[in-house]
DOLOKE-30119 format. One record per residue: residue in three letters; x, y, z of N, C-alpha, C, O, CB in turn. Coordinates in steps of 0.001 Angstrom, whole numbers, plus 500000, padded with zeros to 6 digits. Glycine has a CB too. Layout:
BEGIN
ALAXYZXYZXYZXYZXYZ...
# end
This chain:
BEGIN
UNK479386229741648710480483229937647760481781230075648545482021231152649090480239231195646856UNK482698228981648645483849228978649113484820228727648539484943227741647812483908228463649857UNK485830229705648790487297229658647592488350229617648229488183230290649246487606230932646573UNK489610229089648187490876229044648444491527230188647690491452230087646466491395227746648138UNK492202231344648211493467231558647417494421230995647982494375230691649174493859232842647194UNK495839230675646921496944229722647177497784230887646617498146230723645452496981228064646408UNK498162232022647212499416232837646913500414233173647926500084233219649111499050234033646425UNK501581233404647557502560234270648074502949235269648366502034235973647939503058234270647835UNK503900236175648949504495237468648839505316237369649656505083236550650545503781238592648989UNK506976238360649729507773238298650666509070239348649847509081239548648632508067236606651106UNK510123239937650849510726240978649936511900240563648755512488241186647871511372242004650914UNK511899239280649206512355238349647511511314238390645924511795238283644796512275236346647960UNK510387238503646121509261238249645294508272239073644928507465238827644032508704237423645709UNK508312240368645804507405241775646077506052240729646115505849239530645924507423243335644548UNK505405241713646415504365241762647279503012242144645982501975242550646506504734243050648663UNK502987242070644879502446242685643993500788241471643553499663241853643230503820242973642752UNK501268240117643715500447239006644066499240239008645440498030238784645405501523237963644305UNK500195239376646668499410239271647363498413240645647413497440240644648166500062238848648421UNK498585241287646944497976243162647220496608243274646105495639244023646228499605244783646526UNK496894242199644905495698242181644360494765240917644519493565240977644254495926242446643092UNK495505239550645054494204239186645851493898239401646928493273238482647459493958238189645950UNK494087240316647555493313240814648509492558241795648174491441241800648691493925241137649454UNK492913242921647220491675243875646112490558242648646174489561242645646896492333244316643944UNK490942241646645284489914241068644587488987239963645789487868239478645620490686240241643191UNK489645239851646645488983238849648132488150239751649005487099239361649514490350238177649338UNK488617240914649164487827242100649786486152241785648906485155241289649430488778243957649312UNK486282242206647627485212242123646495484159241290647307483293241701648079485763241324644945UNK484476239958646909484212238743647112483642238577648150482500238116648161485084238051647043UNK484107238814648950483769238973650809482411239497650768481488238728651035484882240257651864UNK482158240792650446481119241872650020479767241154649264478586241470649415481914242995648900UNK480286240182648481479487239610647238478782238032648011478022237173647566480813239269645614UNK479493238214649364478959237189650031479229235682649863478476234727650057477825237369649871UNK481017235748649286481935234798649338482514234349650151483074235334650630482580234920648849UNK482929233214650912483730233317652147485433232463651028485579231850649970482715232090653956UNK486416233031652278487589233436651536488798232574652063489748233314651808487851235016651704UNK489222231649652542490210230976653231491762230905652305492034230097651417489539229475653555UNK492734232151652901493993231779652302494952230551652897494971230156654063494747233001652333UNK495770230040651738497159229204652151497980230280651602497842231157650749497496227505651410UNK499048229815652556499979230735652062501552230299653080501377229866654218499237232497652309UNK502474230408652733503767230116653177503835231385654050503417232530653878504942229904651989UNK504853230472655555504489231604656577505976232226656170507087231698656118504116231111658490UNK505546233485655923506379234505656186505432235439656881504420236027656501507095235061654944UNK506176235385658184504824236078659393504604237432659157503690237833659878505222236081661185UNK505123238400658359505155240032658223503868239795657074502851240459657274506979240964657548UNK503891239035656100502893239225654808501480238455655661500346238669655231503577238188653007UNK501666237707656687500653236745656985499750237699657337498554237686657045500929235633658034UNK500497238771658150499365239657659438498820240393658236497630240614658014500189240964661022UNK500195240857657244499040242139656365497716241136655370496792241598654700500356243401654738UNK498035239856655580496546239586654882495742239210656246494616239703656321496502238125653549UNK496171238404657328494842238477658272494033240183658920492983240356659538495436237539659744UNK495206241306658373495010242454658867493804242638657813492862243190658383496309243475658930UNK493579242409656717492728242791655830491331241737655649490490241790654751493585242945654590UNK491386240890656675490117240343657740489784238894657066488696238324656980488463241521657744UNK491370238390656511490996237020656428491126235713656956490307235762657873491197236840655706UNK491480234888656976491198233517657683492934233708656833493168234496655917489499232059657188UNK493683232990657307494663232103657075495252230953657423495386230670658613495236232500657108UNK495680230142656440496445228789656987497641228716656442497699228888655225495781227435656683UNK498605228507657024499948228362656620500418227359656507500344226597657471500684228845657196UNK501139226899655224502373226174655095503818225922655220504191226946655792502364226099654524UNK504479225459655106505943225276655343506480224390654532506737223279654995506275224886656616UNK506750224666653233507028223496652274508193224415651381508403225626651304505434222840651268UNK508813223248650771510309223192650287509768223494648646508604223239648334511313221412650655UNK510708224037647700510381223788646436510669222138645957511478221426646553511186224843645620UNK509864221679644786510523220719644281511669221033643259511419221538642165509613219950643784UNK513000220696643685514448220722643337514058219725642010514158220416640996515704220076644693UNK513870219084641858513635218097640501513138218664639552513853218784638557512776216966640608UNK511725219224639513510982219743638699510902221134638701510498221663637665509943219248638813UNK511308222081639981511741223304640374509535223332640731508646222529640447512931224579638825UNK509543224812641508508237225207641603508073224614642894508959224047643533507255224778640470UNK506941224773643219505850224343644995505748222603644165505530222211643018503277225674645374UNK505984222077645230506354220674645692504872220062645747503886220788645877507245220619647267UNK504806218835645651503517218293645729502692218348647046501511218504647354503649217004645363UNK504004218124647741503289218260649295503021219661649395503082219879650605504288217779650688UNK502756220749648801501726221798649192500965221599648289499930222265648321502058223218649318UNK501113220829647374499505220977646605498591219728647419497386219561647229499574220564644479UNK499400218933648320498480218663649007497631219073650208496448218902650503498770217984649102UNK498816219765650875498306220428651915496981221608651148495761221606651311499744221198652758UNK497434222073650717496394222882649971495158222376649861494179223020650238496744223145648718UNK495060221072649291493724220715649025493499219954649928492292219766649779493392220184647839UNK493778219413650713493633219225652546492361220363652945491190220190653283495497219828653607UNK493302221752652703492238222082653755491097222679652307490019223053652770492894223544655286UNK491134222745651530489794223001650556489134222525650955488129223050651435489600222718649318UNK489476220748650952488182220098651278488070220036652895487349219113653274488108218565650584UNK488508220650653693487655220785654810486898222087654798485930222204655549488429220657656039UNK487290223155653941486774224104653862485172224091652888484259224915652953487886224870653453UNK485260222973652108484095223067651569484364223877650266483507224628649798483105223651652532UNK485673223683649661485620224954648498485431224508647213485737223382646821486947225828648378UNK484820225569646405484036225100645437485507225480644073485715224880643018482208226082645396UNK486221226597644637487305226826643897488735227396644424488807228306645249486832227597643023UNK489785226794643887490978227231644292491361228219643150491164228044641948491972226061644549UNK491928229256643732492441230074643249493786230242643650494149230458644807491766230947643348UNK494870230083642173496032229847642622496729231163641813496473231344640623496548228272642327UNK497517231950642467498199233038641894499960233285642302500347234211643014497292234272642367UNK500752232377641760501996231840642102502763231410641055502479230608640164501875230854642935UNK504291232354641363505094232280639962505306230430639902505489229858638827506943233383640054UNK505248229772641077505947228476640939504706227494641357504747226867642416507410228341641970UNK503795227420640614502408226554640779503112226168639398503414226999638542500506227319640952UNK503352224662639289503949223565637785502855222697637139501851222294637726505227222227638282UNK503050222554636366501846221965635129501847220684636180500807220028636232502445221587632960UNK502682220392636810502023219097637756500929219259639229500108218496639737503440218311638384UNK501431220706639580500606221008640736499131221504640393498151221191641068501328222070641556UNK499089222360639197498048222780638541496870221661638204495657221798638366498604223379637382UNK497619220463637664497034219231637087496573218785638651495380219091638667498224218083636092UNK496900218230639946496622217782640682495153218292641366494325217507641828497655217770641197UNK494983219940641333494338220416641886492763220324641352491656220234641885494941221445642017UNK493462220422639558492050219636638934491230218639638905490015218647638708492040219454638150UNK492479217115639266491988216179639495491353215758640930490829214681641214492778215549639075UNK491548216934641788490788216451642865489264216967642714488499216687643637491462216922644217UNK488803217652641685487879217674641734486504219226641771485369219568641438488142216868642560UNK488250219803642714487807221001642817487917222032641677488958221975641023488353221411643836UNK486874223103641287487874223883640068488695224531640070488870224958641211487538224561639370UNK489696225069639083491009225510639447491043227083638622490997227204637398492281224271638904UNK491096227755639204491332229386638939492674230021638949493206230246640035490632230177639970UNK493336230367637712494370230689637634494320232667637450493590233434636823494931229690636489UNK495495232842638354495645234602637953496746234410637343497602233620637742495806235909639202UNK496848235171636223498424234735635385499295236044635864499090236936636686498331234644633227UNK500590235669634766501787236535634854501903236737633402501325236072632542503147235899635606UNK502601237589633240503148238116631906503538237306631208502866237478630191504093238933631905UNK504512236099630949504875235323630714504131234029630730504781233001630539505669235484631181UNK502510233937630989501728233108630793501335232214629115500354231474629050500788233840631370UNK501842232341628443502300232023627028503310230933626994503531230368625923502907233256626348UNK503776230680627794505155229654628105504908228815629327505748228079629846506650230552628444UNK503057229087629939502925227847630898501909226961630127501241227143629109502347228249632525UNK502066225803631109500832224812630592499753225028631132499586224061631876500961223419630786UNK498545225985631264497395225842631557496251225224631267495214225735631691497231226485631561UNK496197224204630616495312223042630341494446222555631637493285222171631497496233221838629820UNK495080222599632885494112222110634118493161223250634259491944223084634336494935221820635656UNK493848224602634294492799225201634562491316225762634209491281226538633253493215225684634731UNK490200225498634797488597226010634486488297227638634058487245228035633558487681225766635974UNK489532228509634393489486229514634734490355230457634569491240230169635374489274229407635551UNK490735231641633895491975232261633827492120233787633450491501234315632526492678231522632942UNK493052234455634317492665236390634304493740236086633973494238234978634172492240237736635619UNK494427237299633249495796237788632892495168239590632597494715240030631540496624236726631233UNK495348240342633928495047241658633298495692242557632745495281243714632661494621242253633893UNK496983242081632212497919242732631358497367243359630199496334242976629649498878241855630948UNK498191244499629769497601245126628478498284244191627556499002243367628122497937246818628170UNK498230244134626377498728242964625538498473242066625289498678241605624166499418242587625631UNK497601241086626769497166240426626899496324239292626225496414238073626371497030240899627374UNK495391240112625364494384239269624019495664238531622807495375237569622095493103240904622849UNK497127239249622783497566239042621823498148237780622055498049237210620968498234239993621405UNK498773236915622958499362235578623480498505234608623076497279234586623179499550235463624996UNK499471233564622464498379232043622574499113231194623308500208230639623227497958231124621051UNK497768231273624401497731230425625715497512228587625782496724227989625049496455231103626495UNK498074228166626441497463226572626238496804226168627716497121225609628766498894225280625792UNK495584226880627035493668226348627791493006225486627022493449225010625977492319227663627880UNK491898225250627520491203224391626947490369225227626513490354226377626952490761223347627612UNK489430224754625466488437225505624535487291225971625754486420226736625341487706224353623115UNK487225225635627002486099225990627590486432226821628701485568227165629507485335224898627937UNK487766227208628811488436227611630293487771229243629838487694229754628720490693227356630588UNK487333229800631236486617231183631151487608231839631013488420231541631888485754231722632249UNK488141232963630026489491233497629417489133235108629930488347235777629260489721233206627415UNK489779235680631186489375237468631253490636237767631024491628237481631694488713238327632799UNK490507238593629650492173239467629712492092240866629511491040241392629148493316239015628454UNK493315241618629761493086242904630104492899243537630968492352243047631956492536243214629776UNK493381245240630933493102246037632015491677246186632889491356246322634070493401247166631520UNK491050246081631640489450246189632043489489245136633575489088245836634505488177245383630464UNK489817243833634020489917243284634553491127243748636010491302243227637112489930242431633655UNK491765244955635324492634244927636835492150245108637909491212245866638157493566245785637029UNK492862244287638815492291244154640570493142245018641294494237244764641797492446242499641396UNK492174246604641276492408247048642333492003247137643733491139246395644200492452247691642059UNK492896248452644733491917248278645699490675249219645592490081249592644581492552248431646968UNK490429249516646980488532250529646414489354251861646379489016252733645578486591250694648070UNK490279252027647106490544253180647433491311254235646073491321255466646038491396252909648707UNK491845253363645148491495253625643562490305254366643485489965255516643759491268252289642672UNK489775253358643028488441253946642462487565255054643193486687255775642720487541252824642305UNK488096254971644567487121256203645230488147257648645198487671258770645373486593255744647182UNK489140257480645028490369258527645168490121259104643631490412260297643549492186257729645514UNK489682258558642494489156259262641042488479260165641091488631260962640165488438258588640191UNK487466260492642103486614261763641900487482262807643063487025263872643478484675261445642317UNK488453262382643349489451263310643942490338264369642893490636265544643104490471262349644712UNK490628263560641753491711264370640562491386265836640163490241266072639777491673263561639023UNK492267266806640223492314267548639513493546267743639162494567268067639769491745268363639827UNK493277267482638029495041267250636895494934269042636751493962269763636978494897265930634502UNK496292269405636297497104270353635745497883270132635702498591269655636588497238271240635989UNK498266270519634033500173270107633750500525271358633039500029272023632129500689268464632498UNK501775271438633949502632272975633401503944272336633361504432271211633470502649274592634607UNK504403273882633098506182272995633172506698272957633715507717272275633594507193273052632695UNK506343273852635049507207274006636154506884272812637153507517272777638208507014275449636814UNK505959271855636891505899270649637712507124270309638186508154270591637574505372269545637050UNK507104269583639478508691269108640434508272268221640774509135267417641127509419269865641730UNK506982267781640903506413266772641974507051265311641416506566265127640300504506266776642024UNK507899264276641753508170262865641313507613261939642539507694262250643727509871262615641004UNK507250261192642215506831259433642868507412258620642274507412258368641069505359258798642766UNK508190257955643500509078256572642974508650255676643766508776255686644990510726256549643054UNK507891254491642817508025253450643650508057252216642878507277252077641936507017253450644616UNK509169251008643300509287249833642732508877248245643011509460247214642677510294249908642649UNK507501248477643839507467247599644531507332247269646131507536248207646901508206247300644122UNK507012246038646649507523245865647576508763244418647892508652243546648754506393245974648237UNK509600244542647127510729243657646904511700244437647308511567245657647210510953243124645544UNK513075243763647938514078244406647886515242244735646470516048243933645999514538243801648866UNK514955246372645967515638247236645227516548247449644993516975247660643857515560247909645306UNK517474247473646565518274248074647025519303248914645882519743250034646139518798247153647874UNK519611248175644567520603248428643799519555249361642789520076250269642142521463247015643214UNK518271249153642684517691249934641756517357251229642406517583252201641684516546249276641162UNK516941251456643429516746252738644432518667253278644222518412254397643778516070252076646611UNK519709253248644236521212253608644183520775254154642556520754255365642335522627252077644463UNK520436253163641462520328253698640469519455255332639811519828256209639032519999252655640090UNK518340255138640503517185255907640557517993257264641210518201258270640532515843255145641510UNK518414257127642639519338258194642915520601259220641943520906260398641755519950257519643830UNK520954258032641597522032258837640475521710259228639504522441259936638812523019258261639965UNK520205258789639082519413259373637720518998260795638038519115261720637235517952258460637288UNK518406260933639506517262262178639365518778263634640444518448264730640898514888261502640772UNK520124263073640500521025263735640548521618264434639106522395265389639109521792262961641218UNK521163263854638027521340264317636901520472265668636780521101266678636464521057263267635953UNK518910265796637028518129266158636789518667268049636747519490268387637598517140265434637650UNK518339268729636118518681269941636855517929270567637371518500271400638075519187270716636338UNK516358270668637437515612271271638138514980270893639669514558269774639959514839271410637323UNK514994271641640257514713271074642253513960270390641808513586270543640646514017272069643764UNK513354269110642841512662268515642404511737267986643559512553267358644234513304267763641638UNK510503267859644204509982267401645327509884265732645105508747265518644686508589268174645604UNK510308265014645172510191263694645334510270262859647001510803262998648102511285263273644407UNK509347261953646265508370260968647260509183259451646895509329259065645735506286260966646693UNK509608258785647942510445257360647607509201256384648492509022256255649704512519257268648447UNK508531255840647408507852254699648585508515253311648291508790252683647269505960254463648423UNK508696253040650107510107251794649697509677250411650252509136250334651355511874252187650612UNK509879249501649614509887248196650109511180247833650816512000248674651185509625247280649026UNK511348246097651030512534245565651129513275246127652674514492246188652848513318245984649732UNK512450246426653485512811246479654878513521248122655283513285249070654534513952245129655127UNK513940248204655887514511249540656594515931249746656374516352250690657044514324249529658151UNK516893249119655586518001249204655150517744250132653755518319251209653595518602247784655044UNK516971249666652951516601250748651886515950252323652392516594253304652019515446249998650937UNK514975252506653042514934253708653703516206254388654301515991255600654336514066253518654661UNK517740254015654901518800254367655091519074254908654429519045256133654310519450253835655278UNK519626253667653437520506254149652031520307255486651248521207256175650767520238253136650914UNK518139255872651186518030256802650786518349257854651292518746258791650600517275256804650525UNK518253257917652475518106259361653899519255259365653532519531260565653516517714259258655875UNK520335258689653147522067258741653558522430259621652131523367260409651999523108256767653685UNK521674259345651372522088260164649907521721261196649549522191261844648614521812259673648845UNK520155261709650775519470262719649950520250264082650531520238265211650041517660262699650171UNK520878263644651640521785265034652062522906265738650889523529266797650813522817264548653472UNK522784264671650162524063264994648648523169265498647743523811266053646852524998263441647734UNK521921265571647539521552265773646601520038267618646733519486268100647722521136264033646216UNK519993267861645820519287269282645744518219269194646008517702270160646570519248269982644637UNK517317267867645693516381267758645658515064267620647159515432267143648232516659266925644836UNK514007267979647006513619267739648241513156266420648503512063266096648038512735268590648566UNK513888265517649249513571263793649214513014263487650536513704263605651548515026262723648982UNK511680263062650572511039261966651576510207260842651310509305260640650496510298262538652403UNK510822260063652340510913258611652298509783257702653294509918257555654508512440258303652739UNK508770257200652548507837256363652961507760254799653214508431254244652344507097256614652247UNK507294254054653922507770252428653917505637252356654891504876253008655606510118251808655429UNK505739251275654258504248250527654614503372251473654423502580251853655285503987249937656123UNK503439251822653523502186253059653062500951252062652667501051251252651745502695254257651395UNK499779252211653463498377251929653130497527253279652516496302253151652508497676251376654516UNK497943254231652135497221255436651290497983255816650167498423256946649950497001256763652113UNK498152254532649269499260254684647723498607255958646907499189256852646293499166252966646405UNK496707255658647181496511256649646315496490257659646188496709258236645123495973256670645997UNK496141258322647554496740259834647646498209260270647589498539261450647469496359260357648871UNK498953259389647668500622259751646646500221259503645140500433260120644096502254258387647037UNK499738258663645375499879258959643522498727260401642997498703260924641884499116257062642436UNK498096260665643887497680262013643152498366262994643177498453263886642333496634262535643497UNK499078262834644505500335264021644716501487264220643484502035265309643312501303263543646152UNK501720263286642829502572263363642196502254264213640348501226264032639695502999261913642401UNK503187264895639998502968265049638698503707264187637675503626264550636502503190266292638470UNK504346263202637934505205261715637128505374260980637903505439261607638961506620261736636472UNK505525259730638114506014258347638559507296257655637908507519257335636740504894257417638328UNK507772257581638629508949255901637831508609255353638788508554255772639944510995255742637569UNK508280254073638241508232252737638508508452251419637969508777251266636792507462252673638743UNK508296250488638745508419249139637866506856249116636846505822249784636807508545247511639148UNK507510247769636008505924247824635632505013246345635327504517245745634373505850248736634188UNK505207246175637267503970245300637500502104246281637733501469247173637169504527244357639165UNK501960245371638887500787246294639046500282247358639014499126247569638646500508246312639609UNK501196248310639454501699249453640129501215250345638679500547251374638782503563249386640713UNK501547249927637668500726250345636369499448250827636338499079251992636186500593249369635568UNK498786249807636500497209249748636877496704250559637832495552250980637731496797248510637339UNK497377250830638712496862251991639796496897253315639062495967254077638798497884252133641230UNK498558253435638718498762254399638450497664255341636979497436256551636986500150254091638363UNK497232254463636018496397254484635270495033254713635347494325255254634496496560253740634899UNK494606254114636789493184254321637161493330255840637672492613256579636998492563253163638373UNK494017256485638620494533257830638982494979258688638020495222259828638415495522257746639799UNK495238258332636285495755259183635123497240260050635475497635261179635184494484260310634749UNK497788258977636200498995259404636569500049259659635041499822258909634092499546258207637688UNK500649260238634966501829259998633954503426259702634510504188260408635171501889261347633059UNK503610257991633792504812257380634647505722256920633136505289256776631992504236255770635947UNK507020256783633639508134256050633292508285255053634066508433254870635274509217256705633260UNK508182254094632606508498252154633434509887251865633274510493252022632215507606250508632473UNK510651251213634909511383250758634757511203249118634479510371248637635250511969251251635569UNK511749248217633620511058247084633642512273246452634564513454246796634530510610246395632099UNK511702245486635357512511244783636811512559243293636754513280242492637351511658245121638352UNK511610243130635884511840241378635333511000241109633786510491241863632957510932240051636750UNK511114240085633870510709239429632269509528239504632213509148240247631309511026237928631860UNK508305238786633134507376239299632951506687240461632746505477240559632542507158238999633380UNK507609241459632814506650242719632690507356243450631055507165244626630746506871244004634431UNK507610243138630782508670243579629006507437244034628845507238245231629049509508242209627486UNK506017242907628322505294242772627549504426244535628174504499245696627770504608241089627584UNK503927244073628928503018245299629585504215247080629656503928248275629738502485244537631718UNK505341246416629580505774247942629327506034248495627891505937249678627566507075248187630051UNK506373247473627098506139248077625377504872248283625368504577249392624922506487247039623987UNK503917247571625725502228248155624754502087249304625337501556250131624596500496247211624969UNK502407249762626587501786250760627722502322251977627044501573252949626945502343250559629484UNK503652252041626520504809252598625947504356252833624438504131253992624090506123251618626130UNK504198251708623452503387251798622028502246252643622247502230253786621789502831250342621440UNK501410252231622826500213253064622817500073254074623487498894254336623724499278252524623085UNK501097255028624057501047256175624476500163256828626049499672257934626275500605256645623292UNK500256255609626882499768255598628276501127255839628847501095256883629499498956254195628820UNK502284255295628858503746255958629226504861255538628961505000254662628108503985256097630367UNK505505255863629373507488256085628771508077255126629570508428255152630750508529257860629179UNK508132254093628531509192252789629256511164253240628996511850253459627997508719250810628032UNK511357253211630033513234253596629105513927252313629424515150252439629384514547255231629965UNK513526251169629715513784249919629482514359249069630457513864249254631568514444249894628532UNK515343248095630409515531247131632180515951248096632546516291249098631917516613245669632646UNK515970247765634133516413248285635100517805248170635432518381248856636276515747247945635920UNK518468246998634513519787246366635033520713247106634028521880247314634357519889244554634963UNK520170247581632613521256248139631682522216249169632168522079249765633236520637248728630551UNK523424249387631134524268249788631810523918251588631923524105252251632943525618249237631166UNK523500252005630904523099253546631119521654254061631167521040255017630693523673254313630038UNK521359252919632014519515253460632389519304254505633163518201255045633246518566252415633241UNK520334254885633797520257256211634697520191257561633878519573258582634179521590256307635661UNK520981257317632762520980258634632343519802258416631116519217259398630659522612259213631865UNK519602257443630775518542257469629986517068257590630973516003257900630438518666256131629057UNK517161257319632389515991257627633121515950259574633455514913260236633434516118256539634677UNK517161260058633699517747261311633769516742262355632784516045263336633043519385261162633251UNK517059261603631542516406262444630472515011262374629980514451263278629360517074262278629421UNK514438261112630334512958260671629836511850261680630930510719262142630776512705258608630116UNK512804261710631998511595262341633172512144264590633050511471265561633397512195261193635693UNK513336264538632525513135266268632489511887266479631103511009267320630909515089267271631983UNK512388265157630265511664265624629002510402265289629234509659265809628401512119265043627674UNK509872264666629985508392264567630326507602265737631075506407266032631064508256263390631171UNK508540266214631633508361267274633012507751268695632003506723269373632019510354267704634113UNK508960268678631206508992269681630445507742269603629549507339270554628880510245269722629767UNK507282268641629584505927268412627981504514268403628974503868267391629246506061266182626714UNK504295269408629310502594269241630175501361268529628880500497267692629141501810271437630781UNK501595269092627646500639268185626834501123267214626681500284266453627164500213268509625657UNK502149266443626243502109265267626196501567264275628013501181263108628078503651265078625537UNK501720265156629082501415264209630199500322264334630518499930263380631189502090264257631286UNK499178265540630253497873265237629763497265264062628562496362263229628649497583266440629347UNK497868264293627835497347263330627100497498261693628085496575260981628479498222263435625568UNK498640261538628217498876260303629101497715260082629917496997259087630013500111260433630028UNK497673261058630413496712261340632109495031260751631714494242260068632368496558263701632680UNK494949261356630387493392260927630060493456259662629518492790258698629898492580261871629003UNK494292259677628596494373257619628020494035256798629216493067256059629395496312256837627490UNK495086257097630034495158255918631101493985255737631574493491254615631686496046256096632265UNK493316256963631954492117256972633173490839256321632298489806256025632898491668258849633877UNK490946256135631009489612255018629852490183254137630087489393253217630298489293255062628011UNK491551253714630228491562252405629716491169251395631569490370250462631656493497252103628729UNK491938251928632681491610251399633477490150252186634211490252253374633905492804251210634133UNK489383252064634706488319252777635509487876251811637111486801251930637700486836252918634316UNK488688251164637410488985251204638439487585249583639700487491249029640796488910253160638591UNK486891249694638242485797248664638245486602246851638089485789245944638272484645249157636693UNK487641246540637868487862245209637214487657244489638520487007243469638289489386244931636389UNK487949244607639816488114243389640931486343243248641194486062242519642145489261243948642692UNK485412243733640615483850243622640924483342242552639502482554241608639455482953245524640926UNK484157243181638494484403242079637246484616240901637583483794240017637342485500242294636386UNK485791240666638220486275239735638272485830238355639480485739237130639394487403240307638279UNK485693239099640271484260238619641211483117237852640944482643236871641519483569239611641569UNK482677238659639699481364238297639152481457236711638806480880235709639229481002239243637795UNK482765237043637535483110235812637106483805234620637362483813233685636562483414235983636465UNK484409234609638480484630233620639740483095233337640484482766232170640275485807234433640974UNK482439233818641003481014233222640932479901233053640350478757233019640803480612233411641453UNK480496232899638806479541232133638190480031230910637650479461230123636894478933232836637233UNK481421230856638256481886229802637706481677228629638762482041227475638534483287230055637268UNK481004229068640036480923228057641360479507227169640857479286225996641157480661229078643176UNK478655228023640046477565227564639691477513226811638282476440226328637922476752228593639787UNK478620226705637498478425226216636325478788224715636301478668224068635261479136227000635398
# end
């Protein structure tokens, strides 16, 4: 059983793609899959996936300017090396894979495994054999698949790492009111202007506050913070390449964050967070998360008074220990920390069908 993943990551794009196929390639590995990535060299993301013990091959290809998205010549290179690799499936997880590159990969023969995005409702997925979208909301979109493409949607399906799921029999929740503890983290993209925002929000705050900044987007954002927290009351330290997310996220008694993946963790841990939303794809997953009472979206990140509307969502959360229990237990049913063994499963049964 041999598979291609064909993804990205870099601090233009965060890193949120590559962090869950590698959850879900780890799996795989285990399940007695062998795993060969492509991937565009950006040499900092290359090592953290050969660091996590895989094979890589790199590309160097231009977008197509005509049609916008990855250019044909990586969907060839791509399937270049499949078929020297012997792969039975490509797995492609990339905002800019185009109903033409998608289509190519089918017609060579090989099957084609798509990980979606939020905004998967507005692509053409017709090539693909195969398709996850583990967004909450997810069942509600009509997708254009074919009547036979294997359809996993939902949290149940999120790809975490193990260290989730083994960090769960770690929890012991208590919520009072005197909680201080905050976790901020947006990613691994560069912020820079949303970390300035976040600052001037939790300067509103009036109670001390112990907060944790885990930062993407290089060592200029770690500055900016150190440079502000001397202005401010609060007790602020600042993390960058953290490989133990989950023991911060137990540390914490609230989160703000974006709300890509970072959801899904936080949910498997029964964290209680405020979503900042940071792009379009994620609207969807922060209203349902928000409707259904897993947590407090206070809306883009770019509006003009999100600070003080972030200001107030997190004293008034702080202040409500039952309402962030309740959060704490929703979350921890809906995700359980099992989906990348799911998802595994059903990528190899699809080598055999």
């Amino acid at each position: 059983m041999n598979f291609i993943f064909r993804c990205d990551g870099n601090y233009e794009i965060g890193m949120g793609h590559v962090m869950r196929c590698i959850s879900l390639g780890k799996v795989m590995k285990k399940q007695g899959c062998n795993i060969v990535w492509v991937m565009q060299n950006y040499p900092d993301v290359v090592q953290i996936v050969s660091s996590a013990g895989f094979q890589v091959s790199t590309i160097d290809c231009l977008k197509d300017e005509k049609h916008g998205g990855l250019d044909l010549y990586d969907t060839q290179l791509t399937l270049d090396i499949a078929k020297n690799e012997g792969a039975n499936v490509v797995i492609v997880d990339h905002y800019e894979a185009t109903t033409d590159y998608l289509e190519k990969v089918r017609h060579s023969g090989i099957k084609l495994a798509v990980i979606g995005l939020g905004r998967d409702h507005d692509r053409d997925l017709t090539a693909a054999h195969w398709f996850l979208n583990q967004n909450l909301g997810a069942s509600k979109l009509c997708y254009k698949i074919r009547s036979d493409c294997v359809s996993l949607l939902g949290p149940t399906y999120a790809l975490l790492r193990e260290q989730f799921l083994f960090s769960r029999t770690e929890i012991t929740n208590s919520f009072d009111k005197t909680d201080r503890r905050v976790l901020i983290t947006l990613g691994g993209s560069d912020m820079t202007d949303q970390y300035l925002m976040i600052l001037r929000a939790i300067s509103m705050v009036q109670r001390n506050l112990d907060v944790r900044f885990i930062v993407g987007g290089g060592g200029h954002v770690k500055k900016l913070i150190s440079q502000a927290r001397s202005r401010l009351a609060h007790n602020i330290q600042i993390y960058d390449n953290v490989s133990d997310m989950a023991e911060h996220m137990i540390w914490a008694d609230v989160s703000i964050n974006a709300g890509g993946s970072t959801c899904w963790e936080l949910c498997c841990l029964g964290v209680p967070m405020i979503i900042l939303i940071a792009s379009d794809d994620q609207v969807l997953t922060a209203q349902e998360l928000d409707n259904k009472g897993y947590a407090k979206s206070v809306g883009n990140l770019c509006a003009s008074s999100i600070d003080a509307d972030l200001a107030e969502a997190l004293e008034e959360l702080l202040y409500d220990p039952q309402q962030r229990a309740k959060m704490s237990s929703r979350s921890q049913d809906l995700v359980d920390g099992f989906g990348a063994n799911r998802v595994s499963k059903s990528l190899i049964s699809l080598c055999d069908s």
